[in-house]
DRENSE-111546 format. One line per field, with one value per residue (C-alpha): x, y, z; residue number from 1. Coordinates in Angstrom, 3 decimals. Layout:
<milos>
xx = (X;...)
yy = (Y;...)
zz = (Z;...)
n = (NUM;...)
</milos>
This chain:
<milos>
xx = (39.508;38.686;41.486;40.082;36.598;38.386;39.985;36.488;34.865;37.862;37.454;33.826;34.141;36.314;34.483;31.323;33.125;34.594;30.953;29.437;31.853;31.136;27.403;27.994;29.441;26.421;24.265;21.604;19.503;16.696;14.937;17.386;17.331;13.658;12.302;8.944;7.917;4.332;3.580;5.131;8.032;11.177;14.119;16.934;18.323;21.293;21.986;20.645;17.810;14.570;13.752;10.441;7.453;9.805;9.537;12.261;11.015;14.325;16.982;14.955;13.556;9.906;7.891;5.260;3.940;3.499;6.041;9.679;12.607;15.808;18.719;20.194;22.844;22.387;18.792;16.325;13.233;9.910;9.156;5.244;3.451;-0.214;-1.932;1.514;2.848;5.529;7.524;7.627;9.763;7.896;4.880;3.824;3.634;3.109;5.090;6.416;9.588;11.024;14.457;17.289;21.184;23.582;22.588;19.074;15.907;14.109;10.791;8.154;6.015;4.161;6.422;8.487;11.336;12.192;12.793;15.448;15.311;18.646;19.629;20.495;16.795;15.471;14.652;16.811;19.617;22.189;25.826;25.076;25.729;23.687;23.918;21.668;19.890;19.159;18.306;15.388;14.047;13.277;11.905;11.211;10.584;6.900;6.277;4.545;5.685;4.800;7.416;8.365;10.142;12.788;14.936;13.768;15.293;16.568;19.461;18.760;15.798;13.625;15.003;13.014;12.931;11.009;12.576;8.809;6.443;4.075;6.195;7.279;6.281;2.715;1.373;-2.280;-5.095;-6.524;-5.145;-6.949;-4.969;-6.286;-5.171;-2.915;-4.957;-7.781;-5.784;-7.314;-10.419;-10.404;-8.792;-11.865;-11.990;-9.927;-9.991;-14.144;-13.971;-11.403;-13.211;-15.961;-14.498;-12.963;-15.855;-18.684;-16.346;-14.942;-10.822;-8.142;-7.335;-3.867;-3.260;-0.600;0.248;1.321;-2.772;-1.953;-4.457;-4.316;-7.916;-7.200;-10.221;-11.208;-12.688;-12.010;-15.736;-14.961;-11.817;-13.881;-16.382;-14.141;-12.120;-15.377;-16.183;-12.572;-12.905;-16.682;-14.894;-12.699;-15.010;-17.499;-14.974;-16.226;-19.807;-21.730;-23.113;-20.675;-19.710;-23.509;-24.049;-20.776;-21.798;-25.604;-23.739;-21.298;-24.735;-25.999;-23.426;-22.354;-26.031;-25.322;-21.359)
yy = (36.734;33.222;32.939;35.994;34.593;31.422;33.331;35.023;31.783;30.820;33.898;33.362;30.013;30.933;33.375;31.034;28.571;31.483;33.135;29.282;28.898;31.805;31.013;27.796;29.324;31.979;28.632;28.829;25.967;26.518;23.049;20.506;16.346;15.195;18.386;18.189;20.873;23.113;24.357;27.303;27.064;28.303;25.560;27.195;29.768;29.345;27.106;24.219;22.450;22.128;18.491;16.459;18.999;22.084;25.267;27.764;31.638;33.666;32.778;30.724;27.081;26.420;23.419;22.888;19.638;19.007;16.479;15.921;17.867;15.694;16.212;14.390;15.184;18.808;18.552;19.681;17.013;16.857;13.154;13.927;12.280;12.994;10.027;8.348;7.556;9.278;7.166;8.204;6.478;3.684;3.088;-0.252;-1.097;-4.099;-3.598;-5.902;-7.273;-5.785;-6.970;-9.230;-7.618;-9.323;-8.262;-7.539;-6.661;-3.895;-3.245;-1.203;0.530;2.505;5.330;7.765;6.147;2.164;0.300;-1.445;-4.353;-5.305;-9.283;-7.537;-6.400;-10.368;-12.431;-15.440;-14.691;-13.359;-14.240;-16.086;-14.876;-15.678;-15.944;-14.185;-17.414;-18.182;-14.699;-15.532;-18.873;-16.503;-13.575;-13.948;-11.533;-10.632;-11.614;-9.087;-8.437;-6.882;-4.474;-1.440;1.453;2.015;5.064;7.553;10.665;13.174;11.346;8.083;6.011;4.209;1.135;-1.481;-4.418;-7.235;-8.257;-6.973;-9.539;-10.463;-8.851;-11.090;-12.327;-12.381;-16.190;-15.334;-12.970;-10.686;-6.669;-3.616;-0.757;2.477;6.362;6.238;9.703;7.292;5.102;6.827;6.778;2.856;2.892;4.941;7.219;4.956;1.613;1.813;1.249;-1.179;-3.032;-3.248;-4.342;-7.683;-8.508;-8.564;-10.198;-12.396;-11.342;-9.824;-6.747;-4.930;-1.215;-0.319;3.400;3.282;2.145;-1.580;-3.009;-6.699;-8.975;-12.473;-14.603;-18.333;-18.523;-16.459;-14.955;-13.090;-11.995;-10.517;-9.134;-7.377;-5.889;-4.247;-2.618;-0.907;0.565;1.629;3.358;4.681;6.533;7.415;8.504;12.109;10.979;10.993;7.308;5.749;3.047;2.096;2.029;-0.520;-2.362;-2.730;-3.651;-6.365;-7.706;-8.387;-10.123;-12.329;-14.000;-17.478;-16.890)
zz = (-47.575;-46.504;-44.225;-42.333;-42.091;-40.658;-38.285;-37.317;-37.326;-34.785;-33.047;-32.399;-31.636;-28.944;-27.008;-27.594;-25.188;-22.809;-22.648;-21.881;-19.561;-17.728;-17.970;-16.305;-13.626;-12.983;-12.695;-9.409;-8.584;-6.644;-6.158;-4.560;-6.048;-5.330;-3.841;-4.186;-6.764;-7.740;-11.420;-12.163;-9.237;-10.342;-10.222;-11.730;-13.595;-16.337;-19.438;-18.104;-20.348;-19.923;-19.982;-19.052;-17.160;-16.611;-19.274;-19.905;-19.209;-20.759;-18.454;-16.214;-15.344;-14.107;-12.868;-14.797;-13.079;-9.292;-8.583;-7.479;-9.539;-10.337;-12.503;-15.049;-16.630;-17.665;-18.140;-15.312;-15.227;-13.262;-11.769;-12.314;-8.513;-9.595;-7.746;-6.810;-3.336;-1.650;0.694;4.740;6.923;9.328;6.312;5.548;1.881;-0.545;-3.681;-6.637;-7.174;-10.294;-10.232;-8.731;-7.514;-6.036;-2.758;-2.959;-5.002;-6.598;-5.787;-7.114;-4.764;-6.613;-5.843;-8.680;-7.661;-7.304;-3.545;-2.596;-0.474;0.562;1.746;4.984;5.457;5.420;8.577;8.947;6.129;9.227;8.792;5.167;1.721;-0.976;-4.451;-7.487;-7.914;-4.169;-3.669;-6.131;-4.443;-1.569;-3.530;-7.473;-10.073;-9.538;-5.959;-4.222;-0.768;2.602;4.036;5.761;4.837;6.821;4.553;2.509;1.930;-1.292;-1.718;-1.621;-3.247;-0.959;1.485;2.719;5.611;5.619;8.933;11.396;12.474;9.610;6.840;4.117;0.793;0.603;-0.768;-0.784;-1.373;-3.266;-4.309;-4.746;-6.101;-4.624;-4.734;-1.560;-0.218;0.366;2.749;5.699;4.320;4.139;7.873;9.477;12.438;15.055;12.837;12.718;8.695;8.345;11.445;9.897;6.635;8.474;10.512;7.223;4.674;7.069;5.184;6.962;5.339;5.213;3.743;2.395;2.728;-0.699;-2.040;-2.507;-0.352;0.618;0.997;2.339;3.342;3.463;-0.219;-3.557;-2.991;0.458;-0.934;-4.279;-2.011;0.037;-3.112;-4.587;-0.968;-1.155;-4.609;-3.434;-0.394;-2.826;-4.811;-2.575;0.409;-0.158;0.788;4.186;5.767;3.437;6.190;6.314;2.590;2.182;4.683;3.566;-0.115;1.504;3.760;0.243;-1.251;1.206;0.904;0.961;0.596)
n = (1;2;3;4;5;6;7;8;9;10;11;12;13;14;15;16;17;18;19;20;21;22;23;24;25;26;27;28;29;30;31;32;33;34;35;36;37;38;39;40;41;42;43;44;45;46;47;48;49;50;51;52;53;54;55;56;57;58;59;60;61;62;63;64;65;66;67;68;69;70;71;72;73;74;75;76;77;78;79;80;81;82;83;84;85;86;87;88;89;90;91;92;93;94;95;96;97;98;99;100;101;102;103;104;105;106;107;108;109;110;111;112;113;114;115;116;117;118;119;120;121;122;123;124;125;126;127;128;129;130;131;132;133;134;135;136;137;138;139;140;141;142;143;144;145;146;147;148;149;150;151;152;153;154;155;156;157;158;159;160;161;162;163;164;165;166;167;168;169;170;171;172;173;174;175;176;177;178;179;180;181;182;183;184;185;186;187;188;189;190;191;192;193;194;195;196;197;198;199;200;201;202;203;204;205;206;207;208;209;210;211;212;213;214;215;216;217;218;219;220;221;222;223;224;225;226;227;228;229;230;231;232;233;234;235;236;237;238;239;240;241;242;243;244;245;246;247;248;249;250;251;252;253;254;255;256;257)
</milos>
C-alpha cells in the first residue's frame, strides 16, 4: 500500500515537472525590459510571478502602476515613475554621486534607474588610467554634478558625459528639487521665465530636465530668494499672471538684499 502511494507521489511529481515545463514554454511577454507601462496593461501570460505593482488575472500578468516593467529573475515587477524623471538623450541634469567603480561613478538622477558616468566621459583624463581612490579626488561620494545624457535606452541604464562646456562638478549654489513636468514651466515661453528669474535675483539659474534646479548668486540670500520663486512656480504653474506675481514676490524680498 505505501509503496504504491510512493509510486503515485513519484508519478505526480513527475508530470508536475513535465506539465511546468511545458508551461514555461507557452510563456508570452508582452511588455519588453523598461517599457513604459499603464495600470491594467497586460505584460505577460504564463507561470511567471507577479512581483512589485503587477496582479495576476488567471493565466495572466497586469500593470497595476504606471511605470517601466523589468524582469528579474522569474518575477515580473513595475519600476513605479509617478513624479520621477525619465532620461532622453541630449538632457541636461544635476544628479548625486552614489558610488565609486573602477572606471567610473554612479549617479543618481532622480531617475528609476542609476547613471553611469564612465572615466572616459571626463574632460582632461585622455590617455590616463586612474585608480578607485583618484577617481574620488575628482568626484566624491555625494558631489552633485552637472552633466549630459548621452545613452539611454531599454537595455542599458542611463550614461552620462561631463566632457560639454560648463558641465562638471558643481562647487556652489543652492538646489531646488522640482517635479521634472514643471521644467518648462520654470523655462517660460522662449526663456521669458527663466529670464526673468536671473535678472531679479541677480543668480544664474540652471534646470535640470530631471527637476534638480541649480541657484548660484553672489550671497546665500539671492540664492534663497531665488529657491522660494521656483517652488512658487512650481505650485502655481497652473495659474494665469504667474510670471508677474513671482516677480512682484522676488521685488519684495530683495528689499535691501
Amino acid at each position: 500500500m505505501n509503496l504504491h502511494i510512493l509510486r503515485n507521489q513519484h508519478l505526480y511529481v513527475a508530470v508536475f515537472v513535465v506539465q511546468a515545463k511545458f508551461e514555461l514554454d507557452q510563456l508570452t511577454v508582452h511588455a519588453e525590459k523598461k517599457q513604459l507601462v499603464a495600470p491594467g496593461e497586460l505584460l505577460a501570460e504564463g507561470p511567471y510571478f507577479a512581483g512589485e505593482n503587477t496582479y495576476r488575472d488567471g493565466s495572466k500578468i497586469y500593470s497595476a502602476r504606471v511605470g517601466l516593467a523589468d524582469v528579474i529573475g522569474n518575477k515580473l515587477i513595475v519600476v513605479p515613475i509617478k513624479g520621477a524623471y525619465i532620461p532622453r538623450i541630449d538632457d541636461i541634469v544635476i544628479g548625486r554621486v552614489t558610488d565609486i567603480g573602477m572606471s567610473g561613478w554612479q549617479v543618481d538622477i532622480c531617475a528609476p534607474y542609476p547613471a553611469m558616468l564612465p572615466q572616459s566621459e571626463t574632460p582632461m583624463q585622455h590617455g590616463r588610467e586612474m585608480g578607485r581612490r583618484d577617481l574620488g579626488h575628482l568626484f566624491g561620494v555625494g558631489d552633485l554634478v552637472l552633466a549630459q545624457v548621452i545613452a539611454f535606452d531599454r537595455t542599458r541604464d542611463p550614461l552620462l558625459t561631463t566632457k560639454g562646456r560648463g558641465l562638471g562638478k558643481v562647487t556652489s549654489g543652492r538646489v531646488a528639487r522640482i517635479s521634472p513636468a514643471k521644467i518648462p514651466r520654470i523655462i517660460g515661453k522662449q526663456g521669458s521665465m527663466i529670464t526673468m528669474l536671473k535678472n531679479e535675483t541677480l543668480t544664474d539659474i540652471v534646470p535640470g530636465q530631471n527637476g534638480i534646479v541649480l541657484a548660484i548668486g553672489k550671497n546665500p540670500d539671492q540664492e534663497r530668494i531665488a529657491v522660494e520663486a521656483l517652488y512658487m512656480i512650481e505650485r502655481e504653474a497652473h495659474t494665469s499672471g504667474l510670471t508677474d506675481r513671482v516677480r512682484a514676490m522676488i521685488l519684495e524680498k530683495m528689499k535691501g538684499k
